[in-house]
C-alpha positions as CSV (number, residue, x, y, z in Angstrom):
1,X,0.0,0.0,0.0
2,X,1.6,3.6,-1.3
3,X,1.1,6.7,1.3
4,X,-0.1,9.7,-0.5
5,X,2.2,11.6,1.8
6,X,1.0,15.0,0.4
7,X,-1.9,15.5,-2.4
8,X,-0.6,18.5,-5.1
9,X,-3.0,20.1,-7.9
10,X,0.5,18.1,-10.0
11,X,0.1,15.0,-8.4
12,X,-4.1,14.9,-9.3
13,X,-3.4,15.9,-13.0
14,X,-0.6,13.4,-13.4
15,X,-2.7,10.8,-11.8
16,X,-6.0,11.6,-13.8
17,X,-3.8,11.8,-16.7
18,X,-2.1,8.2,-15.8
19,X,-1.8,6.7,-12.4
20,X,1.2,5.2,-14.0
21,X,3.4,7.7,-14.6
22,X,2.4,9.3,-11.2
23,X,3.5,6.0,-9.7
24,X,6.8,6.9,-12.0
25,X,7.3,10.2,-10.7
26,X,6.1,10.7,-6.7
27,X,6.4,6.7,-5.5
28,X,9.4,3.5,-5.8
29,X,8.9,1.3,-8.0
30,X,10.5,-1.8,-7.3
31,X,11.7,-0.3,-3.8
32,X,13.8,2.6,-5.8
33,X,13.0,6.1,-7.1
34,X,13.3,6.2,-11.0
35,X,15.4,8.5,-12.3
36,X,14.1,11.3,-13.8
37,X,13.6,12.0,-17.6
38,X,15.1,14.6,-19.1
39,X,13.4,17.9,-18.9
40,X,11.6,19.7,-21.7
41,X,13.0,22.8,-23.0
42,X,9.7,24.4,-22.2
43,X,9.9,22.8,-18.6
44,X,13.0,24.6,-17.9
45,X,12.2,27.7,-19.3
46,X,9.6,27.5,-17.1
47,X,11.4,27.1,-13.9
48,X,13.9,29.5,-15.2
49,X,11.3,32.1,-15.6
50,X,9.8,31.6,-12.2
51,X,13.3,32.4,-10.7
52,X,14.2,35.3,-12.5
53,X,10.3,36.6,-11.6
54,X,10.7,35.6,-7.7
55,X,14.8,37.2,-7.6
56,X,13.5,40.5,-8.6
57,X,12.4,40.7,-4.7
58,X,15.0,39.4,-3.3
59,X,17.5,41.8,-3.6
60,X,19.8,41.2,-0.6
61,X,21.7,43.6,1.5
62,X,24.5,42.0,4.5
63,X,22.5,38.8,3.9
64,X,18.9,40.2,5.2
65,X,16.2,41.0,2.1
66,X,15.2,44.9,1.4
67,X,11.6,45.0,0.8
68,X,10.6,47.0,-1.6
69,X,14.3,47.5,-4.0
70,X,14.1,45.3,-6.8
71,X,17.2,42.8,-6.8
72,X,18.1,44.5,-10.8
73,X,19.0,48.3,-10.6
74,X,17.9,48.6,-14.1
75,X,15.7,46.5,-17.0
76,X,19.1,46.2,-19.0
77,X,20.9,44.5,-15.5
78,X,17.8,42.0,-15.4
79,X,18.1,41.1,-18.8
80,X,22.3,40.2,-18.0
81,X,21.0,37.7,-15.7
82,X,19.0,36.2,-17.8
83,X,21.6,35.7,-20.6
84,X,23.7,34.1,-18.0
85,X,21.1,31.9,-16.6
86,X,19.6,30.7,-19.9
87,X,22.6,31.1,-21.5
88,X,24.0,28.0,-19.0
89,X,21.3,25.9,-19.7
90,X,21.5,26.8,-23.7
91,X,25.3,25.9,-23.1
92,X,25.4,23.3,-20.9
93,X,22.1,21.6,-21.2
94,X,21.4,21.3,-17.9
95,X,18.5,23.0,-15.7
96,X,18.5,22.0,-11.6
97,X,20.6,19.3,-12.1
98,X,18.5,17.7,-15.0
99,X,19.5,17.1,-18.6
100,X,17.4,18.9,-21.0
101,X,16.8,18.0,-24.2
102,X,16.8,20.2,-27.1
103,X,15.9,19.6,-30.6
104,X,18.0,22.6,-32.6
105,X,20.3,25.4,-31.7
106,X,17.0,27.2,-33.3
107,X,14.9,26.1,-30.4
108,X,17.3,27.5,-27.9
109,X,17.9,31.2,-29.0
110,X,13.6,30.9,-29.7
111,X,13.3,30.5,-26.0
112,X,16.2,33.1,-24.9
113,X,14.4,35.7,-27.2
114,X,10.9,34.6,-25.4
115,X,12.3,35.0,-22.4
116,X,13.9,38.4,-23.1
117,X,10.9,40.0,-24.4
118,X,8.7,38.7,-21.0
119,X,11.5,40.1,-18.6
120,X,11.5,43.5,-20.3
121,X,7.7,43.9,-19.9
122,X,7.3,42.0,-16.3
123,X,10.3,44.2,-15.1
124,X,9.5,47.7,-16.3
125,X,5.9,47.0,-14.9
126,X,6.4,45.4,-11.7
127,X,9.5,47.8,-10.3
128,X,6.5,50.5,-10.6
129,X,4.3,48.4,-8.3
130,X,4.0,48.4,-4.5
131,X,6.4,44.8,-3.4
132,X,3.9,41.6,-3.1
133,X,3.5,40.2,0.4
134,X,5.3,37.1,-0.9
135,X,6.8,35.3,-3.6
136,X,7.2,31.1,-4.1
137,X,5.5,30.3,-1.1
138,X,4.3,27.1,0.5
139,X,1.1,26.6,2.5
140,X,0.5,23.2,3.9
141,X,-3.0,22.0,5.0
142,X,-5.4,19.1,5.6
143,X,-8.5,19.2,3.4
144,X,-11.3,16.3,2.7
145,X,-9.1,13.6,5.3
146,X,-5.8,13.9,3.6
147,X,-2.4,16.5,3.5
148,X,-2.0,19.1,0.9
149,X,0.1,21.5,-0.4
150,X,1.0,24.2,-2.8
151,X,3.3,26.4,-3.6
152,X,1.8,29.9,-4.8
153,X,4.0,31.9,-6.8
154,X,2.7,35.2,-5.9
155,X,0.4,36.9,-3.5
156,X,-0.5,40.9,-3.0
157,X,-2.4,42.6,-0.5
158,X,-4.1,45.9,-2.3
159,X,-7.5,47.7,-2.2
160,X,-9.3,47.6,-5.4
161,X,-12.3,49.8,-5.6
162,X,-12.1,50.2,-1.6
163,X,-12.1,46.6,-0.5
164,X,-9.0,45.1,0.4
165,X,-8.5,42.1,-1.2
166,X,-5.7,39.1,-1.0
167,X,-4.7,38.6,-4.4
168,X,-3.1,35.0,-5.4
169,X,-1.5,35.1,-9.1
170,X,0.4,32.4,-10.6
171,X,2.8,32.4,-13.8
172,X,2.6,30.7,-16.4
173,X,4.6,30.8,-19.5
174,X,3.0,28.6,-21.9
175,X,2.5,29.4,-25.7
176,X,-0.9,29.4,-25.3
177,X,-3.4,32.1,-23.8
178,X,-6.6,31.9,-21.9
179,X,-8.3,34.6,-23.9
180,X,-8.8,32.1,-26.3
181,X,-10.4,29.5,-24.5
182,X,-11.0,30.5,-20.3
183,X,-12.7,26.8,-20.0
184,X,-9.3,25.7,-18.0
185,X,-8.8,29.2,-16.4
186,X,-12.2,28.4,-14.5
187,X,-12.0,25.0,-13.9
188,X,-8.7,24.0,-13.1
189,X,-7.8,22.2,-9.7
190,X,-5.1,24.0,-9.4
191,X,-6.4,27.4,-8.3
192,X,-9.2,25.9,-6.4
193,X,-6.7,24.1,-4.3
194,X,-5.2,27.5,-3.8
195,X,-8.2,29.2,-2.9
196,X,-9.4,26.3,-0.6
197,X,-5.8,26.2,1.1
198,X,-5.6,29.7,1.2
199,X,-9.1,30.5,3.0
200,X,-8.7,27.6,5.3
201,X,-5.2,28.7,6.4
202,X,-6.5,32.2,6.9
203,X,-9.9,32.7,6.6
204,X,-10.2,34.7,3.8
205,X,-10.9,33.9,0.7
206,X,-8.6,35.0,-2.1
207,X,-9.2,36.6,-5.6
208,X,-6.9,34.7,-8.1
209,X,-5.3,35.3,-11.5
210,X,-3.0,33.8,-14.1
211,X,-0.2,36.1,-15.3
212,X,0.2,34.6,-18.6
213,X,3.7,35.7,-18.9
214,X,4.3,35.5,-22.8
215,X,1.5,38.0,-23.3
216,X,1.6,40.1,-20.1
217,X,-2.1,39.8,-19.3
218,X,-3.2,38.8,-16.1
219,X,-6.5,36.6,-16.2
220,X,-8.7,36.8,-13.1
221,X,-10.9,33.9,-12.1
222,X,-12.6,32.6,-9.1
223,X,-13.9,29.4,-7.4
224,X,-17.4,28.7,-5.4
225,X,-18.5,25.6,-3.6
226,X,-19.4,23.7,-6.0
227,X,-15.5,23.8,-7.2
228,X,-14.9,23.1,-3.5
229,X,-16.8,19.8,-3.5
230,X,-15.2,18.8,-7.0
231,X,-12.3,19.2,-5.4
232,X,-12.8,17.0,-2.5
233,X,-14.1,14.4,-4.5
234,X,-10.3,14.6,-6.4
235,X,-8.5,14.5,-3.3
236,X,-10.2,11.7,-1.9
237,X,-10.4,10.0,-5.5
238,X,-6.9,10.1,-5.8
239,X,-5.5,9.3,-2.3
240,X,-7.5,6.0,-2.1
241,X,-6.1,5.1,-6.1
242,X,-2.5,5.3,-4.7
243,X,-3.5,3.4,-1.3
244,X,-4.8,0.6,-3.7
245,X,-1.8,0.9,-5.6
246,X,-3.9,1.6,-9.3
247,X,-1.4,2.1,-11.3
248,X,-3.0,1.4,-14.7
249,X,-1.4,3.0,-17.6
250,X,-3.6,5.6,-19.4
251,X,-2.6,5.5,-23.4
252,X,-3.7,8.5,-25.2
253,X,-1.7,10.9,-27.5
254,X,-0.2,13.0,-24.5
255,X,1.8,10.2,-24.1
256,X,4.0,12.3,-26.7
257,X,4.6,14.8,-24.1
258,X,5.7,12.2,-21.3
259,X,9.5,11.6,-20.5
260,X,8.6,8.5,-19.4
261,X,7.1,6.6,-22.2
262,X,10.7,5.9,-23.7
263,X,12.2,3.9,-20.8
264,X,10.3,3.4,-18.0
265,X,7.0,2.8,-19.3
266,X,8.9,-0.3,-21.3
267,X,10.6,-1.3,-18.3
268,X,7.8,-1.6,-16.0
269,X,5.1,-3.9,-17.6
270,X,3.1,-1.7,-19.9
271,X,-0.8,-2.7,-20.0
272,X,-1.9,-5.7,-17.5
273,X,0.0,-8.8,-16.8
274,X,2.8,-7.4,-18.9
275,X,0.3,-8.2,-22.2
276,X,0.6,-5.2,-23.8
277,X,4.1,-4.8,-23.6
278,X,4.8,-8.9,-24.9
279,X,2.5,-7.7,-27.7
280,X,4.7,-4.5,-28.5
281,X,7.8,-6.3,-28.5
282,X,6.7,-8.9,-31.0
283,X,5.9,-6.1,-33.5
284,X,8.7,-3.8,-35.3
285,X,10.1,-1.2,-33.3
286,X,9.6,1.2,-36.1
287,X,6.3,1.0,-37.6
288,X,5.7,-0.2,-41.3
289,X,4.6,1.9,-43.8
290,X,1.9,0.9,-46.2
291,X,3.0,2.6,-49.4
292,X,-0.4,1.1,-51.4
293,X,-2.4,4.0,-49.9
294,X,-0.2,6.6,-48.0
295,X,0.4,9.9,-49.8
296,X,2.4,13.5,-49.4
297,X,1.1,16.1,-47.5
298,X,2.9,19.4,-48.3
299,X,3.9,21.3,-45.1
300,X,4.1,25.1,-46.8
301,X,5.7,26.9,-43.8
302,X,8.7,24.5,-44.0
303,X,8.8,25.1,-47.6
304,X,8.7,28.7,-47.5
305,X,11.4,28.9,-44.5
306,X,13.5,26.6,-47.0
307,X,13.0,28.7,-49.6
308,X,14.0,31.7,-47.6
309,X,17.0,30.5,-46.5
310,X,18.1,29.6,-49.5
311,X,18.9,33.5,-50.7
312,X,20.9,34.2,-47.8
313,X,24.1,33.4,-49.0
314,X,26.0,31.3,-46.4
315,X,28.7,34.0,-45.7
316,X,25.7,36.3,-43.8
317,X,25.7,33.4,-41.1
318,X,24.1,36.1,-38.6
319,X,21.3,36.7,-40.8
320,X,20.9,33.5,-41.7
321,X,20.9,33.0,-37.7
322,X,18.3,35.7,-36.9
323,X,15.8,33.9,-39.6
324,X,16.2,30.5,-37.7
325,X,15.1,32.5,-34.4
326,X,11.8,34.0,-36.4
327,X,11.1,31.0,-37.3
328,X,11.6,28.4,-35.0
329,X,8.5,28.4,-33.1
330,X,6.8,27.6,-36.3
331,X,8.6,25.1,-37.1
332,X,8.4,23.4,-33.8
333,X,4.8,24.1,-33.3
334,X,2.7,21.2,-34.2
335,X,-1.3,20.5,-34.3
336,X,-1.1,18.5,-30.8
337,X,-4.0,20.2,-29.5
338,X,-6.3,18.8,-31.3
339,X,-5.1,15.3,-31.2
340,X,-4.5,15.3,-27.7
341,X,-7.9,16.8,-26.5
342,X,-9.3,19.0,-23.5
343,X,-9.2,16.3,-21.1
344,X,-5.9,15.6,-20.7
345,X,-4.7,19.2,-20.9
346,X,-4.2,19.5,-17.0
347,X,-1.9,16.6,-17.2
348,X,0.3,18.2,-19.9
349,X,0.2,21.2,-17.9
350,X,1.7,19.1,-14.8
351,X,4.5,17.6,-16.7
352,X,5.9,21.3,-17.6
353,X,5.8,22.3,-14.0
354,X,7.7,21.0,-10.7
355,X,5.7,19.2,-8.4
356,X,5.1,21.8,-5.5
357,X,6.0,18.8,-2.8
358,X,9.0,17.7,-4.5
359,X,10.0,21.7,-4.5
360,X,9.0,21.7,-0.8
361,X,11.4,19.0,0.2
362,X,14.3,20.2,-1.8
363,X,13.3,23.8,0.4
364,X,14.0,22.1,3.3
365,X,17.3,20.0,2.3
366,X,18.7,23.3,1.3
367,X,17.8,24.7,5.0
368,X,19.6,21.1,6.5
């Protein structure tokens, strides 16, 4: 029998995604902890992001932070760090300790350049801004029978329109934006974990946002009872699943997005029984093409990007450089959406951000 230890809004959409590779990722499997897959390039961007946005407060002075004087004297000082922080990771490959996996040089500079344009705005705007009451903090409750946890990125204390109101924002820096769809916005366990912790812990119940970082925007959205109860029936869905030990695989197109599927979904008996997996290894790794009916599909953005950088004569290597960086995003951009569906969104969404308990614990080995 596994011990939840702690439930996370991660740890539900890993395990509603598949209770497999939440076994993979928070519990031993054969009495060891699996190493971890490499980490996405948008994963680490991510977390790179994040600690760029929560240094700009912690500008420190004979060891003891100064509220209120942003760690960067200038925009131009904050952008320095950021070419030296991604500019490791574009360098070395690594992010926390973890391998990341790149597919082009292309891909790199496309997210230095993202991240360049989101410090300039998220710096000029919040120096002018009265210091939050907190950045990348935990809060740990109990909530329907079982421990949880999250880790908010940001919360401000501020009167709007003469009510004071606790305000909980978290980051994100994925591609895409709410405004075009605010179905996940308003329904995601996540921020009703954050407003049931939140109001618990103090009594109060926050207003919440998402700072969707690659546009600027902040996206307000709230949560009522009825999200409270949904999310009860998670917690309590989920904690009995890992005391039961369900660990069946999920299979489903997001398993494109999953560092596990390579290597330790093979390893550890995929399907029931291992019969799945004996049916896998009978067939070709790669899969065979049936020529009879498969055709060409012309992919025009490549063509034209081909075609583009074929009159830029090799000897302008910098401007043939700068066209990879417009570029790249839409050559690495694919129609995944679609294929992968609305359901299993959240879990996509987990696998690009830490787990907030496994953040936690490295917290406090860091005190130790």
């Amino acid at each position: 029998m596994a011990d939840p230890k702690t439930i996370s809004a991660s740890k539900i959409a890993y395990h509603r995604g598949c209770p497999l590779a939440r076994a993979f990722r928070y519990e031993e499997i054969d009495g060891k902890k699996l190493e971890k897959p490499p980490t996405s390039p948008a994963l680490a961007f991510g977390i790179k992001i994040h600690y760029m946005a929560d240094q700009l407060y912690k500008k420190k002075q004979k060891g003891e932070i100064v509220v209120g004087v942003p760690k960067w004297e200038t925009v131009d000082k904050c952008i320095g760090a950021w070419k030296f922080n991604w500019g490791t990771v574009m360098r070395d490959g690594i992010c926390r300790n973890d391998t990341v996996k790149f597919k082009s040089e292309a891909e790199k500079w496309t997210y230095y350049w993202a991240g360049v344009h989101i410090l300039k705005g998220f710096y000029n705007k919040m120096v002018s801004l009265p210091w939050p009451e907190g950045t990348e903090k935990d809060y740990r409750t109990e909530f329907a029978g079982e421990k949880v946890v999250a880790k908010i990125d940001r919360l401000d204390i501020r009167k709007e329109n003469g009510e004071l109101k606790h305000i909980i924002s978290d980051y994100k820096t994925d591609r895409l934006s709410p405004e075009a769809s605010t179905f996940l916005l308003h329904r995601s366990p996540q921020f009703t974990l954050y407003s049931k912790i939140y109001e618990q812990m103090h009594g109060i119940k926050p207003s919440m946002q998402l700072i969707h970082m690659r546009t600027g925007k902040a996206f307000k959205t709230a949560r009522n009872q009825g999200d409270y109860d949904y999310l009860e029936a998670l917690v309590k869905q989920v904690a009995k699943s890992i005391r039961n030990d369900e660990i069946l695989p999920f299979f489903g197109f997001h398993c494109n997005m999953c560092g596990y599927k390579e290597n330790a979904c093979k390893d550890y008996g995929i399907g029931v029984d291992g019969k799945l997996k004996a049916l896998e290894e009978a067939m070709k790794t790669s899969p065979e093409i049936s020529d009879w009916i498969s055709f060409d599909v012309e992919k025009p953005q490549l063509k034209l990007f081909d075609k583009i950088l074929e009159k830029i004569p090799k000897s302008l290597g910098w401007v043939r450089t700068e066209t990879e960086k417009i570029f790249a995003d839409c050559i690495m951009m694919k129609d995944t959406i679609e294929e992968i569906g609305v359901d299993s969104l959240e879990f996509i969404s987990a696998m690009q951000e830490p787990p907030e308990e496994e953040e936690l614990e490295n917290l406090e080995e860091e005190k130790k």
